[in-house]
Structures are given as structure tokens and as C-alpha cells.
Phi, psi and omega in degrees: 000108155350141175284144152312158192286139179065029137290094189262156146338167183277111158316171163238143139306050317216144309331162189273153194295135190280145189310353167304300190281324175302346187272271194315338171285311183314295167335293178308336197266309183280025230193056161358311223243032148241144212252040167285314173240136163326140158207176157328094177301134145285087197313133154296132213251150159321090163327290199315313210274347196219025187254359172266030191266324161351117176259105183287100170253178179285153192276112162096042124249153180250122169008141183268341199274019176069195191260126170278321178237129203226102172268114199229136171228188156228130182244148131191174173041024175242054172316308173298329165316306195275003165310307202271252217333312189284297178325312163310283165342306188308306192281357164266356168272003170274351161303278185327306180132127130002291212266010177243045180196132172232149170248135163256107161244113161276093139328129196227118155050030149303147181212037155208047189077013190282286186331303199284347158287309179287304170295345150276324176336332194284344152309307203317308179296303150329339184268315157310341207074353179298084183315123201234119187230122205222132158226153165266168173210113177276022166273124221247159201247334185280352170241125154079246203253120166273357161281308167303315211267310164309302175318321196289311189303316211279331179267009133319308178294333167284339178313005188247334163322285193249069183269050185355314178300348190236350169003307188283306153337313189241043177324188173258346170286359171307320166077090163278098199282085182309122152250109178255125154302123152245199201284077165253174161280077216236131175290165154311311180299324192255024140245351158270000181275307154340284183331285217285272202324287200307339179274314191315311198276349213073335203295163184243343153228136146257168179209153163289209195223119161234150231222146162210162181254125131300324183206202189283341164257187186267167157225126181306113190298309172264071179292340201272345193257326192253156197214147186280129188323273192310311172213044126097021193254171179321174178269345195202129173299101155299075187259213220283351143301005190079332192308143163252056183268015214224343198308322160293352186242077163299148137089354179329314186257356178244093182256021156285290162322337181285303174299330147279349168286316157281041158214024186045024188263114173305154198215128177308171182177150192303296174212152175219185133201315152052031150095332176199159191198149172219120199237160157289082175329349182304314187287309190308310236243331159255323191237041169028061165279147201214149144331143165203177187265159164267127200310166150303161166096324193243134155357074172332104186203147181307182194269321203268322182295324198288332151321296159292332191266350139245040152232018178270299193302309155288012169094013183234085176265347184278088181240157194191133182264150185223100218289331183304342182257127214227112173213139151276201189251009204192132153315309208268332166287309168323319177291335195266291173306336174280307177294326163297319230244315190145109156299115191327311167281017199246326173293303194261000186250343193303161188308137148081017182265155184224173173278133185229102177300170215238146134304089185319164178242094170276358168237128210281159163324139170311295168248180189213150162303127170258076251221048189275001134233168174271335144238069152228099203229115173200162172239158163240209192261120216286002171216029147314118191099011196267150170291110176111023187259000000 
């Protein structure tokens, strides 16, 4: 039977990983308390604070309400990575419940075994109960159009959601919750925090804080994607040299974002993704919103942004950044941002912190920053190209 089209075999690595080590990766991810390979170290987080996130089904059946959490990445080449990222991910579908959570990973162009581990993974995660869909892909993002080619991978990882064959699966009363990844260090908590805001909130996306060091402090890393509520502009100012000498002044022009941003209190926005995010399966699954390129005409803009801004257009505007969750791309960095910023349980569990709803916004800024270099930076009408605009 032929591969589906950008479908390949599972690479091996070269040399291919010897069965010791792929058993010791398994090992590490499905296994919290084991200290054989590095990771992130993690406080254990409050149970108590996430348990009605849970989904109770009868045992050795699966939940009638479908799968609620459908965890999806794109990988490469991050091997090292996947004891805490994957391993994080496992203990949150054993929280959540094994058989109302499915994981999608599309692998891409690894050569140092990230592949030959997300496929042994597959006993195991059967053995959880846990819907598990792992493919490779040879769409490479560094040739040739990389927006279109990013767009194609994140809606590979949603394809087995809207998979006519799978339907049944993803009713719509299911209400269904995407939590999409990228290659961070990420605890258990600050992907059930995601989860919890988003229920809390109402919202229909939240995102974390994502951190990268340029230099000796951290810098909020996805400036090119996210953009501010009150006037659509960037999170930190750039100008038209490119310099991030201003990177430390978040928020300079928003001071409702600001201020809740230093108090750790989720705060609306225009568009975000900031390294992990939990969205509403609604727009993919009704209104058939999909990852995309930028039209003619519109604005040279990331995928994640392009998102929001259709999913503003179909009325699911309640996006929110949720500052208590702080993540890099390396353990040994991850660690180092937690220890600046806060380890999530440590934010939301400290004396006298409480949850503070958000006043919605239903209409997004009039115009939005277009940033499609640092210097040609202007704004235009946040739904240009939009259909009937």
C-alpha cells in the first residue's frame, strides 16, 4: 500500500540508536522518577488545582463524550528533549485519563533518533490506552517556502482530529482541547495551566511565555507572532535595525497588559503562541479553519499568527497569554528560565494568589503590525484579505 503523500518510514539515525538507548528514552518519558537521562527537574505540582479537569469514565471503557484532549506536536531533531517534554505530556494524560486524550506527533528530518523513540513509544502508550498517532515527514521548512511548508506540518499533526474516520471521536460535545507544542522544556504544570485558564477563562486560546537568552537575561522570544490587544503592536519594540535593546520593556505601550503581566495574571491579546498553547478544536472541526500562508496581498506573517486572526474572524477572539507559564528550548536553559521567571507551580500555588478573570474584548484592534522584516515594520487592517474584506 503506498505512503500517504509527505509521508515517509521512520528514519533511523546514523548510526541507528542501539536498543539500550531507545529502552532508556522510553523508559525516561514514561517513567517521572527516572534519573538515568537529564531533563528539566520539576516540582510536583498540586493536584488538587487540576482535578476537575479530569475526565471520569467507566474503567475499560472510553469516556461516551470522545477525546477532550488531543495533544499535538512537530518534532525534530530533539532527542535530548524528549524525557521532560514527552515525559511531561505522558503524566499529563494520566491525570487527565488515558482513554478521553489522544497524542499526534509528526516527525520531520531527524537523524539522531527523535524518530526511532516516538515509535517505540507505541507499545507503551497502548498499553496506557491513550490514541496514539505518530508519523514521519519530509517536509523540510528550510527549502523553499517556509511558511507554507510550517503550515502544512502543524495541520498534519491535527489531521487525525478531522479525519472524517475519526469523527466519532471528536463530536462536537466533546468540546475538544488542542494542546500544541513545540520543542520546549515544558513541567507537567504548565501544561495543565494552559488547560485550567482556558477552562477558567472562558477563552478560547491561551499561550504560554516563551524565553530565549540573546545574552545574559532571558528575552521573550516570539515577537514576530505575537501581537497586543489595545493596538495590535508588537510585545517589545524593534526598530528599524533589528536591535532588541528594548526587549526588556514588555509591554511599554499597553499598560493593562503590563500590569497584569507583572502580576501574573493572564491578560487578552490579539494573537499569540509563545512555544505551547490550548485552543478549542471548534474553529478546525466547524468552521473548517485550517494552518496557512499568507494570502496575496496580506501581510508576511507567521502561521500561529494567521491563525488568530482567523480565528478572530469567526468569532473566537478570547486569546489570552498566561504569563505564570515561563518555557525555553533546552533543559539547561529551561532551567535557568524557571529559576528567573518562576516555576508555574510555584506562581499559581504561592500565598494569596487567586485567579482573576479577564473582561473580554469582542473586537480585535482596528489595525495590527506587520512586521515582515525589521525594517519595513507598518500597520494595516487586522482583516485584510479576510473573505468579503
Amino acid at each position: 500500500m503506498p505512503l500517504p503523500r509527505h509521508y515517509t518510514t521512520v528514519r533511523h539515525s546514523n548510526p541507528p540508536l542501539s536498543s539500550e538507548n531507545r529502552a532508556a528514552y522510553v523508559a525516561a518519558i514514561m517513567n517521572p522518577d527516572e534519573k538515568n537521562l537529564p531533563r528539566l527537574e520539576c516540582p510536583a505540582f498540586n493536584p488538587s488545582r487540576y482535578e476537575y479537569l479530569a475526565v471520569q469514565g467507566d474503567e475499560g471503557d472510553s469516556d461516551p463524550s470522545g477525546i477532550q484532549y488531543f495533544f499535538a506536536l512537530d518534532l525534530r531533531e530533539c532527542l535530548h528533549l524528549l524525557p521532560r517534554l514527552i515525559g511531561s505530556i505522558v503524566e499529563a494524560i494520566r491525570f487527565l485519563g488515558p482513554q478521553s486524550c489522544a497524542l499526534s506527533i509528526i516527525e520531520g528530518n531527524s537523524h539522531d533518533g527523535t524518530a526511532e523513540v516516538l515509535e517505540a513509544l507505541r507499545p507503551e502508550l497502548d498499553a496506557l490506552t491513550t490514541t496514539y498517532y505518530f508519523k514521519s515527514s519530509d517536509i523540510n521548512p528550510k527549502q523553499g517556502d517556509r511558511i507554507t511548508k510550517l503550515a502544512e506540518l502543524r495541520n498534519l499533526a491535527l489531521q487525525p482530529m478531522l479525519d472524517p474516520n475519526n469523527s466519532e471521536l471528536y463530536p462536537p460535545e466533546a468540546n475538544t482541547t488542542v494542546i500544541f507544542l513545540n520543542d520546549v522544556a515544558a513541567c507537567t504544570d504548565d501544561i495543565l495551566e494552559l488547560v485550567h485558564q482556558r477552562r477558567f477563562l472562558g477563552a478560547d486560546m491561551t499561550c504560554a511565555m516563551d524565553w530565549t537568552y540573546v545574552g545574559q537575561d532571558p528575552t521573550f522570544y516570539d515577537v514576530w507572532i505575537a501581537r497586543t490587544l489595545a493596538g495590535g503592536d508588537s510585545f517589545f519594540n524593534i526598530p528599524a535595525d533589528g536591535n532588541w535593546n528594548s526587549a526588556w520593556n514588555l509591554f511599554w505601550n499597553e499598560p493593562t497588559a503590563r500590569e497584569r503581566f507583572f502580576a501574573h495574571q493572564p491578560f487578552q491579546v490579539f494573537s499569540c503562541w509563545n512555544g505551547a498553547t490550548a485552543f478549542t478544536a471548534k474553529p478546525f472541526l466547524e468552521k473548517k479553519v485550517t494552518f496557512r500562508a499568507p494570502r496575496k496581498g496580506e501581510c508576511m506573517q507567521g502561521e500561529p499568527q494567521l491563525l488568530c486572526k482567523d480565528f478572530w474572524w469567526h468569532g473566537y477572539g478570547k486569546i489570552a497569554v498566561v504569563p505564570s507559564v515561563n518555557l525555553e528550548y533546552s533543559d539547561e536553559k529551561g532551567k535557568q528560565i524557571k529559576e528567573a521567571k518562576g516555576f508555574t507551580s510555584q506562581l499559581v500555588g504561592g500565598e494569596g494568589h487567586k485567579d482573576d478573570a479577564i473582561q473580554w474584548q469582542t473586537s480585535p484592534p482596528e489595525k495590527v503590525k506587520c512586521i515582515p522584516d525589521y525594517g519595513h515594520q507598518f500597520f494595516e487592517e487586522w482583516n485584510k484579505t479576510q473573505p468579503g474584506v
